[in-house]
N, C-alpha and C positions, 0 to 999 in steps of 0.2 A: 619572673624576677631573675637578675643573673647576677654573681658573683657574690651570694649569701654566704660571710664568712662562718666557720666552723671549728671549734677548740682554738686552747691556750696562742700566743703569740707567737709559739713555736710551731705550733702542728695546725697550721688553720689550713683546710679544704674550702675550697670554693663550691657550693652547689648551684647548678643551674635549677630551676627550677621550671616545671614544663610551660608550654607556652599554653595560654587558653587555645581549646582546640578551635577549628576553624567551624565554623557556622556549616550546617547538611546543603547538600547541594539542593538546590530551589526546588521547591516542590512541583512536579506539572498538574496544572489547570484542565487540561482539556485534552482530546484527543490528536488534535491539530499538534500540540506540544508533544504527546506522547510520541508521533509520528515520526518527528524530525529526530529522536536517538535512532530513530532504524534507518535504515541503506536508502536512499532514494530510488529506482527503479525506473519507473515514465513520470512525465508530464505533459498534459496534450489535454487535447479535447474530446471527452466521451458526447459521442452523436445520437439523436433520437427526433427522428421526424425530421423538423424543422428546428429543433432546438440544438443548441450544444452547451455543454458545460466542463469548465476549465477544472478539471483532477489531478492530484498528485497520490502518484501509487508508491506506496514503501513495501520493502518485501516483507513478510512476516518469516516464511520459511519456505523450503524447497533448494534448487537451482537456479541462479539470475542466468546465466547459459540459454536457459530456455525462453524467459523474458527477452533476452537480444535476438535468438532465430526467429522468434517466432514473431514478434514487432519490428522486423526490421524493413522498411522503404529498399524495396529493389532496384527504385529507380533514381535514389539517390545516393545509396548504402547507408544511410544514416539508421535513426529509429523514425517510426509513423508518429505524426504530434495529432493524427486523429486518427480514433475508432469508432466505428457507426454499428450500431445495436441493429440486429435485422430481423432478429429472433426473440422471440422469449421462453424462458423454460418455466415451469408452471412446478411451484414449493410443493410438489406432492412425493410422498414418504418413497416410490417406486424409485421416480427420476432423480428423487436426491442418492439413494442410493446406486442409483449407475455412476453420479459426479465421485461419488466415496470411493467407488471401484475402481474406475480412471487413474485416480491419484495415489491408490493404494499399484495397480499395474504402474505407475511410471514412476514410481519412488524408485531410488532416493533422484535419481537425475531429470526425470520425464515431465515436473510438473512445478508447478509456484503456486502462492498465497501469498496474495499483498493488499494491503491496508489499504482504499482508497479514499481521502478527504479534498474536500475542499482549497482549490489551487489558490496560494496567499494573490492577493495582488503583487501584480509585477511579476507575476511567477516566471519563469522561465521553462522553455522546453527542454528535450535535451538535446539539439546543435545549442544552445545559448539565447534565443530569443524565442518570447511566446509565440505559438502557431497565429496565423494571422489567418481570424473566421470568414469564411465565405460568405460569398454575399446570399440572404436568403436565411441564413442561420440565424439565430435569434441567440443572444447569450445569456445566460442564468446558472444561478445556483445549483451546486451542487444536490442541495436539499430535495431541489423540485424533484430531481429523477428518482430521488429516493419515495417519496411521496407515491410518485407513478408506479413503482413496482412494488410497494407495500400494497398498495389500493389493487392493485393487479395479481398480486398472491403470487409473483413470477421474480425470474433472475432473469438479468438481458443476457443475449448469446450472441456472439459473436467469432461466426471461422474463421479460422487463421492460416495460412496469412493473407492481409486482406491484397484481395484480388487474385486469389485463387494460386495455388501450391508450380512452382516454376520446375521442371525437369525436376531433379530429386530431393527437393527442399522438403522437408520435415515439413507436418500440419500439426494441427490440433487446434482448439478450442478453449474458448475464455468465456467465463458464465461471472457475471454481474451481481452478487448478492445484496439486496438489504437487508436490515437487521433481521434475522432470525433463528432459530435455533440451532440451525445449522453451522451460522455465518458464525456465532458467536463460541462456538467451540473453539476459532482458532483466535480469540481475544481475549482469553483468560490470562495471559500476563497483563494486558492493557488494563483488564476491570481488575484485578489485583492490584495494580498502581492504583488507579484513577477513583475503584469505590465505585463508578457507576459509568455508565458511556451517553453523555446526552448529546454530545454532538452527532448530527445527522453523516452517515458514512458508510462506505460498501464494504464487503471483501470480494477480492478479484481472486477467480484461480482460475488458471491457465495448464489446461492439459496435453501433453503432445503425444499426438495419436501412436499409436503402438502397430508396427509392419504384423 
């Protein structure tokens, strides 16, 4: 309410009176939502077999720096709009702790954690238009790969960069996780938003190997 008059005819003040506040900014639904407040990082196609599926990786934390060397096309200088899984690392308490050491050695510059879900439709790569799948490739969900390495008790691996380290280009290594106790340590802001994580989703962390 605005110009609420106050005292006699002589002394009146106007008061404004405050506005109703504005309504909380939307709540998010899903992790898909969650994703989109953080940084975009890739979009492409994670490879397995004969399958491919369209991801969208957001950084959780680290260096994006490392995300660009380490995914970058040499032969186009862009980023790669595909990564082909060739390896799997197996969720045992040893080899997770070598991944913990990695990232603890390449901190604070050496290394990334990023979010990856489910590419919307229409997605885009990063030149601007989605990678366009090879013939042979079969497309599907996100979910399925998650499925395969849950069922597998493994993380996919993937060296970088792919097709092998050029004269003196930095390498390292990106491990594919599905939900697990591991993955979920770095999504304690997301489940403090969201309450619970049901949509199906990886976390990506990418290490660069240390001279």
């Amino acid at each position: 309410m605005r110009g609420f008059p106050l005292g006699g005819p002589e002394r009146r003040l106007r008061v404004d009176f405050a506005k109703e506040p504005k309504s909380e900014t939307k709540k998010l639904k899903n992790l898909s939502e969650y994703a989109q407040t953080l940084q975009l990082a890739w979009n492409g196609l994670l490879v397995l077999k004969n399958s491919c599926f369209p991801t969208s990786m957001h950084i959780l934390e680290g260096d994006l720096g490392v995300i660009n060397g380490l995914l970058k096309d040499h032969s186009s200088g862009g980023k790669l709009t595909q990564l082909k899984i060739a390896q799997r690392l197996r969720l045992d308490q040893p080899k997770l702790d070598e991944v913990t050491r990695r990232i603890k050695q390449g901190s604070p510059n050496g290394y990334a954690v990023l979010l990856a879900t489910q590419s919307a439709p229409g997605g885009v790569g990063a030149e601007g238009t989605f990678p366009v799948v090879e013939p042979g490739l079969q497309r599907r969900l996100l979910r399925n790969l998650v499925s395969y390495l849950k069922q597998k008790q493994a993380a996919g691996v993937i060296s970088l960069p792919v097709g092998g380290a050029k004269g003196r280009d930095s390498t390292g290594m990106l491990y594919a996780f599905p939900p697990c106790e591991f993955s979920q340590q770095y999504l304690q802001s997301a489940l403090r938003t969201l309450g619970k994580l049901e949509e199906e989703h990886m976390v990506i962390v990418i290490v660069k190997d240390t001279a």
